[in-house]
C-alpha positions in Angstrom: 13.7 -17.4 28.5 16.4 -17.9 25.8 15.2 -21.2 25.3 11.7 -19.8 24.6 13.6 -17.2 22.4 15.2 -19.4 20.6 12.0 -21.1 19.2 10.1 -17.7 19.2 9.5 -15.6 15.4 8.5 -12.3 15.1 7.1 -10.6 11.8 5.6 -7.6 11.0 3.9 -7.7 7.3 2.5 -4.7 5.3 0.6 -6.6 3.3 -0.6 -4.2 0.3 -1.5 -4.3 -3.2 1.2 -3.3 -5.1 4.0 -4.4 -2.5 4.3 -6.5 0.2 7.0 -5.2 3.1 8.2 -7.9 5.9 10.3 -6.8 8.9 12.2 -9.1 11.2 14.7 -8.0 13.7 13.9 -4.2 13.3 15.0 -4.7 9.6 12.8 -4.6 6.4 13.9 -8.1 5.0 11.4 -8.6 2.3 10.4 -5.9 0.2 8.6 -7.2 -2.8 6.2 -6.5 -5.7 2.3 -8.6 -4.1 2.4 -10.8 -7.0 2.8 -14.5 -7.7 2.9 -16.7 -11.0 1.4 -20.3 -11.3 1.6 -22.9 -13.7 -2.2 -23.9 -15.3 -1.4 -27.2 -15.3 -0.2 -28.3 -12.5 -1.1 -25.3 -9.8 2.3 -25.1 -8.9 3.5 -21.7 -7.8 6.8 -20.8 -10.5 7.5 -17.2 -8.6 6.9 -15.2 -6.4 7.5 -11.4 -6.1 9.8 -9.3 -8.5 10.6 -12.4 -10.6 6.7 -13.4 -10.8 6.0 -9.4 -11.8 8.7 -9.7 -14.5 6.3 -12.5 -16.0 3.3 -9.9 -15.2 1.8 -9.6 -18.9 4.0 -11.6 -20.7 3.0 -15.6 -20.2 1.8 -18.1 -22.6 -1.6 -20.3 -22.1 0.3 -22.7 -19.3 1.6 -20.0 -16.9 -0.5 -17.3 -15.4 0.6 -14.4 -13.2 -1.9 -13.1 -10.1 -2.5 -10.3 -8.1 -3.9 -12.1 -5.1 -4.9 -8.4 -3.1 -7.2 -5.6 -5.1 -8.4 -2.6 -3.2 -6.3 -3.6 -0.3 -8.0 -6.5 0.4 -7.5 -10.8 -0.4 -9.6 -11.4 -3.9 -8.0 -15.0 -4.0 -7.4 -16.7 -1.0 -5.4 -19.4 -2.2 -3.0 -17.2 -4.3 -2.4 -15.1 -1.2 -1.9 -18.2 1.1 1.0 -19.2 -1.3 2.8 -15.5 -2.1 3.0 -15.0 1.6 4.3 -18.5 2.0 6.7 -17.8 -0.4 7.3 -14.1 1.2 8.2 -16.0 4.2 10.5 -18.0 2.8 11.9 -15.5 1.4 13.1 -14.1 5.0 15.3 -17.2 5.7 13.7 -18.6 8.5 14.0 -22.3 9.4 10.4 -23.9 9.8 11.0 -25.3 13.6 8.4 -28.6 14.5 8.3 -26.6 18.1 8.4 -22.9 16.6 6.0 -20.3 17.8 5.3 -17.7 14.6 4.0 -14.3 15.7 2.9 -11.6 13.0 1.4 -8.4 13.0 -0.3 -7.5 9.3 -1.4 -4.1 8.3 -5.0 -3.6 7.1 -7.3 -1.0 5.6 -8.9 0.9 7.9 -12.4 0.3 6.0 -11.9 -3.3 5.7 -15.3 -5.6 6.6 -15.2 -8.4 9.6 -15.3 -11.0 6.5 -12.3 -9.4 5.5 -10.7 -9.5 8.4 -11.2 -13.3 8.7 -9.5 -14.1 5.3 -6.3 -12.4 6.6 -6.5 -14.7 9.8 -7.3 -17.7 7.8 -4.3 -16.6 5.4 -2.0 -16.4 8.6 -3.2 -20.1 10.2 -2.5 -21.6 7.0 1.3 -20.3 7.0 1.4 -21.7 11.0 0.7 -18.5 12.5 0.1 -19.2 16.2 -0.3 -15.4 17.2 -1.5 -13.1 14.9 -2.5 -9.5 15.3 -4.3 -6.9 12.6 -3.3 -3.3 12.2 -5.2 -0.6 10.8 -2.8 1.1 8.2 -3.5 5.0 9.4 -2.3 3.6 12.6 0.7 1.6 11.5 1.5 4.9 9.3 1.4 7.3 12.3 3.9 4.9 14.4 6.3 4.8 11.7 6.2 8.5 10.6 6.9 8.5 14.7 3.8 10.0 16.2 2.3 9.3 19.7 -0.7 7.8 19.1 -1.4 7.7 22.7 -1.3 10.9 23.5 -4.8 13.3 23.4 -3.5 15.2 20.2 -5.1 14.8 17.0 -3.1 13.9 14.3 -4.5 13.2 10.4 -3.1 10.6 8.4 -3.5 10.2 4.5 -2.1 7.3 3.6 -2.2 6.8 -0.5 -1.1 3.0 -1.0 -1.5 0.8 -4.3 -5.2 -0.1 -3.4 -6.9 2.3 -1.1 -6.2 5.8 0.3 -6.9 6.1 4.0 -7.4 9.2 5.6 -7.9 9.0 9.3 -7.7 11.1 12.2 -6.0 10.1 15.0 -6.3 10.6 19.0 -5.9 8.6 22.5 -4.5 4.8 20.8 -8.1 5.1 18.2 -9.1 5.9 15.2 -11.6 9.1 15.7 -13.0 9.5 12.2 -11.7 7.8 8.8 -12.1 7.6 5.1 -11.4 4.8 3.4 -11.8 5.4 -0.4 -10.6 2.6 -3.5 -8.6 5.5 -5.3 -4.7 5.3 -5.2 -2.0 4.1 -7.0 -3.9 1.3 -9.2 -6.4 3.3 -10.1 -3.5 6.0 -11.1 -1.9 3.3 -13.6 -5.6 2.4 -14.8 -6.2 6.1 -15.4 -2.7 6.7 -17.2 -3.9 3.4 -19.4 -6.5 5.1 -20.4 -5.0 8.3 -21.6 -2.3 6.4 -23.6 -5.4 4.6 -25.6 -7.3 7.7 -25.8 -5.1 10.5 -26.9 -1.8 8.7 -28.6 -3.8 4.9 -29.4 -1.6 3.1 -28.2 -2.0 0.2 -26.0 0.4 -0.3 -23.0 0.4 -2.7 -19.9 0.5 -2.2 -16.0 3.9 -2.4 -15.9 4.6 0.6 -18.2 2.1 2.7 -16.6 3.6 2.0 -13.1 7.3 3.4 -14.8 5.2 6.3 -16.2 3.9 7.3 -12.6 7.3 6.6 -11.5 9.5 8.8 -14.5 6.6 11.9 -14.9 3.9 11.2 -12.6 2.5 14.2 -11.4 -0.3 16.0 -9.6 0.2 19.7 -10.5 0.4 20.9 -13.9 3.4 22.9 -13.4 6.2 22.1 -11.3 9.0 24.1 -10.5 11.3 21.5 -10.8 10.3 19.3 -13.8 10.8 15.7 -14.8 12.2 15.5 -18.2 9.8 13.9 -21.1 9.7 10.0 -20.9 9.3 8.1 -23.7 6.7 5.3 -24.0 6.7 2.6 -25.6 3.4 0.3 -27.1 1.4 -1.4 -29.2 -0.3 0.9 -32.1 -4.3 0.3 -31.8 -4.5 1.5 -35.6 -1.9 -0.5 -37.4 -0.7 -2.9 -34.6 2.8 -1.9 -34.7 5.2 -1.3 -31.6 5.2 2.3 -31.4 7.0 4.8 -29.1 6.0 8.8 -28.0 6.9 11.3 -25.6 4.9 11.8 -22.5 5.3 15.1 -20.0 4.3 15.2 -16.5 2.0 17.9 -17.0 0.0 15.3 -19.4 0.3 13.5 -16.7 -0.8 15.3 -14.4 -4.1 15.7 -16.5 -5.0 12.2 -16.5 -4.8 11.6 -13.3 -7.0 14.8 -12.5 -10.8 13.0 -11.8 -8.5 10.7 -9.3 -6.9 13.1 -7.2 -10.3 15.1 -7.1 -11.6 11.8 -5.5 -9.0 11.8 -2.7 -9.2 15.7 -2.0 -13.2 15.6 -1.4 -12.2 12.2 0.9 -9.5 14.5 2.7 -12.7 17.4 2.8 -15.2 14.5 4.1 -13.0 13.6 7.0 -11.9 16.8 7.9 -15.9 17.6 7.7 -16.3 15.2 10.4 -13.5 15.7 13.0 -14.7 16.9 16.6 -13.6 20.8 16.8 -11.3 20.1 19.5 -9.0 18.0 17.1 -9.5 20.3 14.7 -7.5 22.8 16.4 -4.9 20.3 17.1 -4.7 19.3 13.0 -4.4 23.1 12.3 -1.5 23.2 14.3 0.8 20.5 13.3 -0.8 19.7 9.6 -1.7 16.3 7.5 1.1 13.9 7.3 1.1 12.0 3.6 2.5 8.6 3.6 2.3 5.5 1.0 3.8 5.2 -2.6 1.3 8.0 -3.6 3.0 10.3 -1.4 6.1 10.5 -4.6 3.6 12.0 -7.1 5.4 15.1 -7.4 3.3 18.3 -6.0 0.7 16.5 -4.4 1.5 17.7 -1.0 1.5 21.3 -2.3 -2.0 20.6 -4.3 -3.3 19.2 -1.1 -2.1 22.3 0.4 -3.9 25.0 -1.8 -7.0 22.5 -1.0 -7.1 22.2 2.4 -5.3 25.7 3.4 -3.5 22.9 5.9 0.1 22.7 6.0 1.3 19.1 4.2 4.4 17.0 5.6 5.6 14.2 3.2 6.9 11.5 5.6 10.3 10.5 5.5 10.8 7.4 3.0 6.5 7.2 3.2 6.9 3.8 1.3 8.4 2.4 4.7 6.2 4.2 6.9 3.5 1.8 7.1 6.0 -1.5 7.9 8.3 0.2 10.3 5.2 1.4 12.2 3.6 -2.7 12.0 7.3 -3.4 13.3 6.8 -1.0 16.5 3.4 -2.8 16.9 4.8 -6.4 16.7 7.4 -5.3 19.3 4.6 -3.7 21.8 1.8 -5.9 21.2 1.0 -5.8 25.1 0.7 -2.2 25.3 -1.5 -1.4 22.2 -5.1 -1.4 22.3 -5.8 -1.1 19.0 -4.2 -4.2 17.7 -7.0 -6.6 16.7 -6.7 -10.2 17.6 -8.9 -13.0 16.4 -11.1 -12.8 19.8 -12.1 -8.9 18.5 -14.2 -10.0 15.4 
């Protein structure tokens, strides 16, 4: 058994959009930005994670900088193939002739059975020899430390960098889910767009992402405010650097038509939960996990929504990977782990 141990590796990978998360051992050991950066030329990968996003925007003609996921989802296989090659790699792990690689990677619960194949495919071409998918409501509600098992309903929102997922849980299934394309992306797009429009100025993903992160808010009024942020970008007028103050209740207007999106998504699931789990969700709440859980007072606007109690998980940018890493460890006894036999 040790021998078998010794040649045996586990990982549990949260592949998203805006980050990818690896855990090995129980430990998150990789905790990078989903980006990599080629070189034209020769299609050589250059970086891979935080050193490829501080590229992000500003390469000449011969290097070029990828997002290989969008919506959750592999938009270029072969850039994805290499950043979670390089991910790997990143982990330490010595490439064994004899070694058996076993990986659990989280997916959008609305992802199609194409979809599902391009992860696989991604996985065999890094060696994989047992792979298992996760729907992400379900690795959520493992690592926020719910049982799944049990015959209590639970409801998941899980706002991530490319899709939200909503999803009520119950008996080791999904019951009834919304999978929307509205999250954190499309919260830096939106915050793009307001720069342009009221301040013309012109400002890159990067900036937006610190915006969200310095005065990115849901509520117009918080009772403990961020202070202004100042932004910096290019003039659209006289093309000029430029810099101006941004508040969070500006903010918090920009990314108004978004947040609508995801509370009539919340209303839509919650529309179609059986009765009997509806009483269970009344009782214990809606649990928010993912990166878009930190927009300050978006639990409380959920709240005033949905007249439901709101729990922000503990560290919700985790949740997802810790739950994949109680999946990788007890892939015997879930039945909701998807294997390449299920599609």
């Amino acid at each position: 058994m040790k021998l078998f141990n010794f040649f045996a590796q586990e990982l549990a990978i949260d592949l998203g959009t805006a980050n990818t998360l690896i855990i090995q051992d129980g430990k998150v050991v990789v905790d990078e930005p989903s980006i990599i950066a080629m070189d034209r030329r020769s299609n050589e990968v250059i970086a891979v994670g935080s050193k490829a996003m501080q590229m992000h925007g500003k390469t000449h003609e011969n290097i070029k900088t990828i997002r290989p996921l969008r919506d959750g989802v592999i938009a270029d296989f072969q850039a994805a193939e290499s950043m979670i090659e390089g991910l790997i790699r990143m982990v330490g792990m010595k490439r064994r002739f004899f070694s058996h690689l076993k990986m659990v990677i989280c997916i959008p619960s609305g992802i199609t059975e194409v979809e599902k194949r391009a992860v696989f495919d991604s996985a065999d071409h890094v060696d994989s020899k047992e792979t298992y998918l996760i729907h992400e409501p379900m690795a959520a509600a493992l690592g926020i430390g719910l049982d799944v098992e049990e015959a209590t309903g639970n409801m998941i929102i899980d706002i991530g960098g490319g899709t939200t997922e909503i999803a009520v849980i119950a008996l080791s299934g999904i019951v009834c889910d919304q999978s929307i394309r509205t999250a954190g992306d499309e919260f830096s797009l939106d915050i793009i767009s307001h720069m342009k429009r009221e301040h013309n100025i012109q400002i890159g993903e990067r900036t937006a992402e610190q915006i969200k992160i310095q005065v990115g808010s849901a509520l117009p009024k918080l009772d403990n405010p961020p202070e202004d942020f100042a932004v910096s970008g290019r003039d659209l007028m006289t093309g000029v650097p430029k810099q101006v103050l941004i508040s969070y209740s500006e903010i918090a207007h920009a990314l108004e038509k978004s947040i609508n999106k995801i509370e009539e998504a919340v209303m839509r699931a919650l529309d179609t939960t059986p009765p009997e789990l509806s009483s269970d969700i009344y009782e214990r709440g809606v649990y928010l996990t993912g990166g878009g859980a930190l927009l300050r007072g978006l639990d409380k606007r959920l709240s005033q929504k949905i007249k439901l109690n709101v729990h922000v998980a503990e560290d919700p940018l985790r949740a997802v990977v810790r739950g994949t890493g109680i999946a990788l460890k007890n892939t015997d006894r879930f039945s909701f782990l998807i294997d390449r036999k299920s599609i």
